[in-house]
FIKEDO-9095 format. One record per residue (C-alpha): residue number from 1; residue in three letters; x negated, y, z negated. Coordinates in nm, 4 decimals. Example, Ala and Ser with C-alpha at 12.3 -4.5 7.8 and 13.67 -1.06 7.14 Angstrom:
<nodes>
<1,'ALA',<-1.2300,-0.4500,-0.7800>>
<2,'SER',<-1.3670,-0.1060,-0.7140>>
</nodes>
This chain:
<nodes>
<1,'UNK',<3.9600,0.4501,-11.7668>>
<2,'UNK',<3.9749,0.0987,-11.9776>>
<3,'UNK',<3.7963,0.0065,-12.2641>>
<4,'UNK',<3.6484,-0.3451,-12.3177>>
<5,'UNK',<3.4622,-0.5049,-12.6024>>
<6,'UNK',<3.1795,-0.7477,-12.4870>>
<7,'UNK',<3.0187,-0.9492,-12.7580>>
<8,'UNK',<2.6915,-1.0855,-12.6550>>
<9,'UNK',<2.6631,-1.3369,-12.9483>>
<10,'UNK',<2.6109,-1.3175,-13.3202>>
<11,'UNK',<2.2237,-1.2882,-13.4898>>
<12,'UNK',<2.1146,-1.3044,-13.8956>>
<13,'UNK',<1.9203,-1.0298,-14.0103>>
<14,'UNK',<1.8077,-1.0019,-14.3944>>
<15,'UNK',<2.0755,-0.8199,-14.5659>>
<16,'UNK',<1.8069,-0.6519,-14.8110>>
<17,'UNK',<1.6627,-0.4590,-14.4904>>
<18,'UNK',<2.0684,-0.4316,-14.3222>>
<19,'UNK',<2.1827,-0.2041,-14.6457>>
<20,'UNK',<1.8362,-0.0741,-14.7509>>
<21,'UNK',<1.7969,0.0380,-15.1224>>
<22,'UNK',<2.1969,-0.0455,-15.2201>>
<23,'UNK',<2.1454,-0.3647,-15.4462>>
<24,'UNK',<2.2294,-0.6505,-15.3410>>
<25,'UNK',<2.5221,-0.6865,-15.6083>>
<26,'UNK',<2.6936,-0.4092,-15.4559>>
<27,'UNK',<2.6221,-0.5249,-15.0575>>
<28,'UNK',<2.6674,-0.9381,-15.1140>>
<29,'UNK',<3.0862,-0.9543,-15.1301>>
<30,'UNK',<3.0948,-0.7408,-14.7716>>
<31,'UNK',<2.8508,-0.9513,-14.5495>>
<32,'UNK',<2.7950,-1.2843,-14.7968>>
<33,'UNK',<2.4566,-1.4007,-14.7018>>
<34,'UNK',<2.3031,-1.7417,-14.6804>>
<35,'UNK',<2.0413,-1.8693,-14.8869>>
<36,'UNK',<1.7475,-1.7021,-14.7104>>
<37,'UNK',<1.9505,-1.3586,-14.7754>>
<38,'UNK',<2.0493,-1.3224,-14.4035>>
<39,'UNK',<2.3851,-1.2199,-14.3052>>
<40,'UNK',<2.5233,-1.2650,-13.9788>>
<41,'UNK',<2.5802,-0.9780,-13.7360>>
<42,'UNK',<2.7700,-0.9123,-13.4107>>
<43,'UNK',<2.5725,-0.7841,-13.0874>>
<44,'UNK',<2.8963,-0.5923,-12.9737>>
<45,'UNK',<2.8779,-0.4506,-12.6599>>
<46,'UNK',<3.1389,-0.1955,-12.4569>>
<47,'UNK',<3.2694,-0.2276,-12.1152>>
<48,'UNK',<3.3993,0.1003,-11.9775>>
<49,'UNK',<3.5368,0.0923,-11.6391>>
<50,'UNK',<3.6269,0.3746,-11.4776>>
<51,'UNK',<3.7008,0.3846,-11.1003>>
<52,'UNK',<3.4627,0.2428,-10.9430>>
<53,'UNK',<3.1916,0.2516,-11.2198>>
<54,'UNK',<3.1274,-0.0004,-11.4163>>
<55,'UNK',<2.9690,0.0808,-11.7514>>
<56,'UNK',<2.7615,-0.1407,-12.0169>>
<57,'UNK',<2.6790,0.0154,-12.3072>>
<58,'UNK',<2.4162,-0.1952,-12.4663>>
<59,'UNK',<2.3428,-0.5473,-12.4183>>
<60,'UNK',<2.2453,-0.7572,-12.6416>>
<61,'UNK',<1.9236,-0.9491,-12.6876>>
<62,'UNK',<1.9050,-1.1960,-12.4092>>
<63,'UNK',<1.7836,-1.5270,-12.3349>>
<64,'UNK',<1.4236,-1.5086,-12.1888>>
<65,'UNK',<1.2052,-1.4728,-12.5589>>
<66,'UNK',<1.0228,-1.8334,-12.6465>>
<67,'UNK',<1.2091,-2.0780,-12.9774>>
<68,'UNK',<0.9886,-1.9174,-13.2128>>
<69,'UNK',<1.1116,-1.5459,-13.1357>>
<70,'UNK',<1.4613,-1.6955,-13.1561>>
<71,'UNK',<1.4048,-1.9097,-13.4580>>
<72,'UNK',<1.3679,-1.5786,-13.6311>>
<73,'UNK',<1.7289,-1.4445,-13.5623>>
<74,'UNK',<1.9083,-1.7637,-13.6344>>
<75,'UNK',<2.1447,-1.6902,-13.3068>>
<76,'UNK',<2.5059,-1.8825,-13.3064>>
<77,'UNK',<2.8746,-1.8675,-13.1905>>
<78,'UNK',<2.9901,-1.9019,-12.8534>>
<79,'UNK',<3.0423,-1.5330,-12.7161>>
<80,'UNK',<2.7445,-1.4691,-12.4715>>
<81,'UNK',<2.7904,-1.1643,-12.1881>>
<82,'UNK',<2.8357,-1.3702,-11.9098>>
<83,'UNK',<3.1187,-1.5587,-12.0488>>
<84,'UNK',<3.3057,-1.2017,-12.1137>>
<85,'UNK',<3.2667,-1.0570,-11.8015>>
<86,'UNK',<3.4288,-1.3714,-11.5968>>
<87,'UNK',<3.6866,-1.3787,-11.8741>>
<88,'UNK',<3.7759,-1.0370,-11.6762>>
<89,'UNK',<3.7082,-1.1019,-11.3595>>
<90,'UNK',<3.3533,-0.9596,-11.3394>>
<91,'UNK',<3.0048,-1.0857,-11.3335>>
<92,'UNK',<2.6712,-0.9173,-11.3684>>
<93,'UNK',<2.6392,-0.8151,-10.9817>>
<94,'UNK',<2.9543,-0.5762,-11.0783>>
<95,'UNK',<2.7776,-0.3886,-11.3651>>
<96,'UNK',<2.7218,-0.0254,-11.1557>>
<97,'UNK',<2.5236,0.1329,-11.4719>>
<98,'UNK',<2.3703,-0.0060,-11.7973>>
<99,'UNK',<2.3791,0.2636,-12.1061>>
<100,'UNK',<2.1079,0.2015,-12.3430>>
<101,'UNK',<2.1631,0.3924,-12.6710>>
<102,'UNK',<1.8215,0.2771,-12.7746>>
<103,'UNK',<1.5406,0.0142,-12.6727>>
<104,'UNK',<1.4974,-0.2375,-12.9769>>
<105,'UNK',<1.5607,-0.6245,-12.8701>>
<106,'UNK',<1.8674,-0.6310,-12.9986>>
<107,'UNK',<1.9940,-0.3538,-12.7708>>
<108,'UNK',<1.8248,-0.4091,-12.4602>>
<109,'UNK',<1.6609,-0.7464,-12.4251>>
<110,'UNK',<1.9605,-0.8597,-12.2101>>
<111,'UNK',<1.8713,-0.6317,-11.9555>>
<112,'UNK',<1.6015,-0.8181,-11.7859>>
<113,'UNK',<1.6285,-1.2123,-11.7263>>
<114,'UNK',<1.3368,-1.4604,-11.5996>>
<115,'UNK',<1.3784,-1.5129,-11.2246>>
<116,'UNK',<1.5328,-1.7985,-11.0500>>
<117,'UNK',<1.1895,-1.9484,-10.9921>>
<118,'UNK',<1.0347,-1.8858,-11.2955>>
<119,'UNK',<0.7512,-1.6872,-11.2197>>
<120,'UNK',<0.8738,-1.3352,-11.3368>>
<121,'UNK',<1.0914,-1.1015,-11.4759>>
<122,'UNK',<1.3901,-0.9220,-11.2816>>
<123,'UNK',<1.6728,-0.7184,-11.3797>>
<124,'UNK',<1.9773,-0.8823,-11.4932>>
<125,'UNK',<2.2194,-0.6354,-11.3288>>
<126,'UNK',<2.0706,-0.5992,-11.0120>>
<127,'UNK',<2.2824,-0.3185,-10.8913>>
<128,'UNK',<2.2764,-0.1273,-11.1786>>
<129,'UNK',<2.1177,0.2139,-11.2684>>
<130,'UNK',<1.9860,0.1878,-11.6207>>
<131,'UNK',<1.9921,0.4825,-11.8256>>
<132,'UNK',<1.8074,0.6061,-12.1334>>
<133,'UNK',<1.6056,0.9405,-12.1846>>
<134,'UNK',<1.2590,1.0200,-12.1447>>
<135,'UNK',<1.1921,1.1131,-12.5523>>
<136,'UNK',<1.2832,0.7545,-12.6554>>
<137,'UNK',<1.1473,0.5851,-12.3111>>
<138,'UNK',<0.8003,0.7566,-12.4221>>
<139,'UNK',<0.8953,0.6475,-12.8033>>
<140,'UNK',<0.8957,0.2858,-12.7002>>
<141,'UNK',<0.6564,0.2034,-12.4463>>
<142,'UNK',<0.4185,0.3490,-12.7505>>
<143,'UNK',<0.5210,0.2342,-13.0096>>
<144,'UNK',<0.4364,0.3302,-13.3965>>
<145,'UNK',<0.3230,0.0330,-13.6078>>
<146,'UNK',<0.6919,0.0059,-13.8009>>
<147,'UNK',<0.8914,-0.0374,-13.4581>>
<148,'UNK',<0.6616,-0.2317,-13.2797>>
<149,'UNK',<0.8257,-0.5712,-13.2995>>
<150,'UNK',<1.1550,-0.4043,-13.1962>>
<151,'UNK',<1.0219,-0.2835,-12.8520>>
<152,'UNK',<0.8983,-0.5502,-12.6728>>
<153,'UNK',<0.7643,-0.5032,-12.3055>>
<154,'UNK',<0.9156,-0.7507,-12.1349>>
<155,'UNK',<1.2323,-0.6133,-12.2559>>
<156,'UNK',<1.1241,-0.2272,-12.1031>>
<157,'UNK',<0.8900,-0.2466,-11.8405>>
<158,'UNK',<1.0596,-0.3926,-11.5918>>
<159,'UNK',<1.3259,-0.1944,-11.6144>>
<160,'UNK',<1.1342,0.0900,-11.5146>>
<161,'UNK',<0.9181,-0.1128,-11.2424>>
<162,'UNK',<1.2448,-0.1887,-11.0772>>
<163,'UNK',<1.3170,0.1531,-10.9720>>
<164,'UNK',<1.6512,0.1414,-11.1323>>
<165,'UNK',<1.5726,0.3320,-11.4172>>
<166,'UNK',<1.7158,0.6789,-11.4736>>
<167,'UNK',<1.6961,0.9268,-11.7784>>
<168,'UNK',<1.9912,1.1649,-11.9624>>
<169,'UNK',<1.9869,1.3489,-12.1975>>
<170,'UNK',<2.1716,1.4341,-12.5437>>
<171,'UNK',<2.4550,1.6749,-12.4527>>
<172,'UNK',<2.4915,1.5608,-12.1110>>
<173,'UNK',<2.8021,1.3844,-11.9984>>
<174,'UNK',<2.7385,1.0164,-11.8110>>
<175,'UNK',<3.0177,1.0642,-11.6499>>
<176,'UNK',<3.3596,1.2734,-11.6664>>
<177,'UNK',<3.4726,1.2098,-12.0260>>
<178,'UNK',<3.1767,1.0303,-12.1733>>
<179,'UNK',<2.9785,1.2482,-12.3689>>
<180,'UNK',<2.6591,1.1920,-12.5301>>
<181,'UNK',<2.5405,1.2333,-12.8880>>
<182,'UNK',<2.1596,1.2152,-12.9584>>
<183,'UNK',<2.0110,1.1094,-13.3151>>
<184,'UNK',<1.6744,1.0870,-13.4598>>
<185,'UNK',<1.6994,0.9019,-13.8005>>
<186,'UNK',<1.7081,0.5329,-13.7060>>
<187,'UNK',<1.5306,0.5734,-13.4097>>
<188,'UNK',<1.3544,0.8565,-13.1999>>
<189,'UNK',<1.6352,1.0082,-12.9319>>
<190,'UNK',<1.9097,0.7267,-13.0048>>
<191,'UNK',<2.2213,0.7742,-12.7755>>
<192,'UNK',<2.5979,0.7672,-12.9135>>
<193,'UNK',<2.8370,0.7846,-12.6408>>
<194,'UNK',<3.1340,0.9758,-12.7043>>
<195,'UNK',<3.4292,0.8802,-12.4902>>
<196,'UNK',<3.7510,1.0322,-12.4150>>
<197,'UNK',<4.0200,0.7912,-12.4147>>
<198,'UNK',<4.4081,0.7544,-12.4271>>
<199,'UNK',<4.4788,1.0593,-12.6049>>
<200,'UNK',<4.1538,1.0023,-12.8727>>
<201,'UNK',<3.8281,0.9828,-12.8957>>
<202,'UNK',<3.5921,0.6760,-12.9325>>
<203,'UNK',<3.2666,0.6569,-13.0549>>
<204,'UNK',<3.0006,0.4096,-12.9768>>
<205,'UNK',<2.8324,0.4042,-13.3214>>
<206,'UNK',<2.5097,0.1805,-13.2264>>
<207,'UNK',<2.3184,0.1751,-13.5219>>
<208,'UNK',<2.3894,0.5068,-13.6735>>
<209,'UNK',<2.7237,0.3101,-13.8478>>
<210,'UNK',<2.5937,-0.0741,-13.7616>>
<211,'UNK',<2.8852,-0.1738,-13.9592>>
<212,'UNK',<3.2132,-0.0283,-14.1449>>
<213,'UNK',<3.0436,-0.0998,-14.4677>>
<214,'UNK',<2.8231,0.1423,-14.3330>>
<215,'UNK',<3.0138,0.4424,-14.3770>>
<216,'UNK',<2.9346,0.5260,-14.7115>>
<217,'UNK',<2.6706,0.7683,-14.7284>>
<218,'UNK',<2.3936,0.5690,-14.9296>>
<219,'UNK',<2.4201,0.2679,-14.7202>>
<220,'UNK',<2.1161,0.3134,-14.4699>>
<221,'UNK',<1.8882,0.0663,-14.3175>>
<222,'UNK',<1.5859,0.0319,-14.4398>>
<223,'UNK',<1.4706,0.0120,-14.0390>>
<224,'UNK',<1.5667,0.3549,-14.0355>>
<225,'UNK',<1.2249,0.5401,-13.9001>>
<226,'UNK',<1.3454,0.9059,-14.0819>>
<227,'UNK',<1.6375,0.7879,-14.3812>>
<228,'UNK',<1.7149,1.1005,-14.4790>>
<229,'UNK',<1.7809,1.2158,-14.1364>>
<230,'UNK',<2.0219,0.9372,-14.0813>>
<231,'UNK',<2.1828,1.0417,-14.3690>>
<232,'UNK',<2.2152,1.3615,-14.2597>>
<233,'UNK',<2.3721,1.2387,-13.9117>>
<234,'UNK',<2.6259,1.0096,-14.0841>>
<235,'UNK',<2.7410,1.3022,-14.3347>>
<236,'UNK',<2.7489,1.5222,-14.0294>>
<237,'UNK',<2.8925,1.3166,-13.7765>>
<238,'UNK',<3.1335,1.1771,-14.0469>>
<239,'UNK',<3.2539,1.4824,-14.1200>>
<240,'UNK',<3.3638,1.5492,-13.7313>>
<241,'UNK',<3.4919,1.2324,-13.6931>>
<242,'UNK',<3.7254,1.3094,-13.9796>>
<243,'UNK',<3.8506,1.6388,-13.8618>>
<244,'UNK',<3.8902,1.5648,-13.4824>>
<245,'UNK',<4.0657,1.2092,-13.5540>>
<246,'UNK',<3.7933,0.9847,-13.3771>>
<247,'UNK',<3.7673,0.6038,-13.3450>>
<248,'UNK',<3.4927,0.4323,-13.4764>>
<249,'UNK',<3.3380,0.1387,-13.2494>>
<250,'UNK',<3.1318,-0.0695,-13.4428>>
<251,'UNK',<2.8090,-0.2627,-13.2844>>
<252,'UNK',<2.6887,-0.5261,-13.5328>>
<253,'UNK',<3.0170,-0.5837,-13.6902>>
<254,'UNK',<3.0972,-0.9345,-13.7588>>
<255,'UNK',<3.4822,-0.8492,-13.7776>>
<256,'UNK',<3.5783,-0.5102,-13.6967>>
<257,'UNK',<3.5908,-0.3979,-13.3932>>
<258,'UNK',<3.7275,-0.0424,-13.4772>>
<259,'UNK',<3.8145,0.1596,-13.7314>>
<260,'UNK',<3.9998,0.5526,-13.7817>>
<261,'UNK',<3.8409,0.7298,-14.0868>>
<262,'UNK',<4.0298,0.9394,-14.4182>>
<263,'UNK',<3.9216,1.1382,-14.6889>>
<264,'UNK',<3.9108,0.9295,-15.0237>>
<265,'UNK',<3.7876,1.0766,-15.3943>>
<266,'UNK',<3.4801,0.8683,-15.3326>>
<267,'UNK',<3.4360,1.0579,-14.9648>>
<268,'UNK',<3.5135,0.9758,-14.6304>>
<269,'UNK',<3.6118,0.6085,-14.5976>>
<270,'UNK',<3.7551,0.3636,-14.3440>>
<271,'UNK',<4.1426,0.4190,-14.2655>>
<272,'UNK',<4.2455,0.1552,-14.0016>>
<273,'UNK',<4.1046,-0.1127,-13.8943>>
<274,'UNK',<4.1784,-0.2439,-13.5005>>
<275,'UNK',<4.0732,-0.3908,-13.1460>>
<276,'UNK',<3.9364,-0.1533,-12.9011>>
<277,'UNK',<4.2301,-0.3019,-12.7278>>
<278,'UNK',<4.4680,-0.1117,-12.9259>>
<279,'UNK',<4.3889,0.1943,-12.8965>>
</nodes>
């Protein structure tokens, strides 16, 4: 098995809602924001190849949503997907499944692209099997009120309408050595893969841990649908991570890649920081 880190371009988001009720004189020196009070994140995504699968976790937002969707999200930087795949030696038609640890834009929307002609919508990865689980499927084709603009259904849909969509569950394994993790405070049924590798363990944080500055207990999104669940996954999931020496892989980073975890007098803080390339 190899590792790769993908990213599929760099977004603002408001820092206010990034590091919920932590004040912004405590939040503004880690991610500096811009006059607007948007800081710029990472759409990280992981490659995991594995014999003859190959893996996506995640995938950014895509290209197909109109200027004024975009205009919202400030994208910029060069890193896109495509340009990270042919860097090694791949291209969509090689992606054999897409792992969606949750459906918001940011997550999913490059999973479906406008069609050559322009007339509809089509899977990016066209010989891909798309996974997520029926819980959050259900979750996001109806939305609640506070998610709404985070599931769009040109993002889902399709997916399903292909016929290439396929559900796991929390506690399965996708395949050999790839464990899943389910959590319920940011989102209903978000997935956390778990993956054995070189000796260690990595794990796909999503947007349980969007960042590294995210480790500290109080620092939850305020786009977290249950808060007090997250932070009752972080201290829990923390506190395994600790004892059984695992990796963090962070998704909305706009630095760090990785980082391995000690125990501090303030609580369990980052240890080292490094490319999934080094582990």
């Amino acid at each position: 098995m190899r590792l790769y880190s993908l990213n599929a371009g760099n977004f603002k988001l408001d820092g206010g809602a990034m590091f919920g009720v932590v004040p912004k004189s405590m939040w503004q020196d880690l991610n500096p924001p811009d006059e607007n009070n948007m800081c710029s994140w990472a759409m990280r995504c992981l490659l995991i190849e594995d014999g003859k699968r190959l893996i996506l976790v995640d995938n950014g937002m895509g290209n197909k949503q109109d200027a004024k969707f975009f205009g919202h999200y400030y994208l910029h930087g060069d890193d896109n997907l495509d340009k990270g795949l042919n860097r090694l030696g791949y291209s969509f038609d090689d992606i054999t499944d897409v792992f969606l640890t949750h459906l918001h834009f940011d997550h999913c929307g490059g999973s479906i692209k406008v069609n050559k002609d322009k007339t509809g919508l089509v899977p990016t990865f066209k010989n891909a099997t798309y996974w997520s689980n029926e819980k959050h499927w259900n979750w996001a084709v109806n939305p609640n009120a506070r998610e709404k603009a985070s599931f769009l259904k040109d993002n889902i849909l399709p997916i399903q309408q292909s016929g290439q969509l396929k559900f796991i569950n929390g506690g399965e394994e996708l395949i050999p050595g790839v464990e899943i993790i389910e959590v319920n405070g940011h989102t209903e049924a978000m997935m956390l893969p778990l993956i054995s590798y070189n000796g260690t363990k990595v794990l796909y944080c999503a947007d349980l841990l969007p960042s590294i500055h995210h480790i500290p207990l109080p620092f939850i999104m305020a786009y977290d649908v249950r808060p007090l669940q997250t932070l009752n996954e972080k201290t829990e999931i923390l506190k395994k991570a600790l004892a059984n020496n695992w990796n963090l892989f962070f998704e909305h980073d706009p630095v760090v890649e990785c980082c391995s975890l000690k125990q501090t007098e303030r609580g369990i803080r980052q240890d080292k920081i490094f490319k999934i390339s080094e582990v």
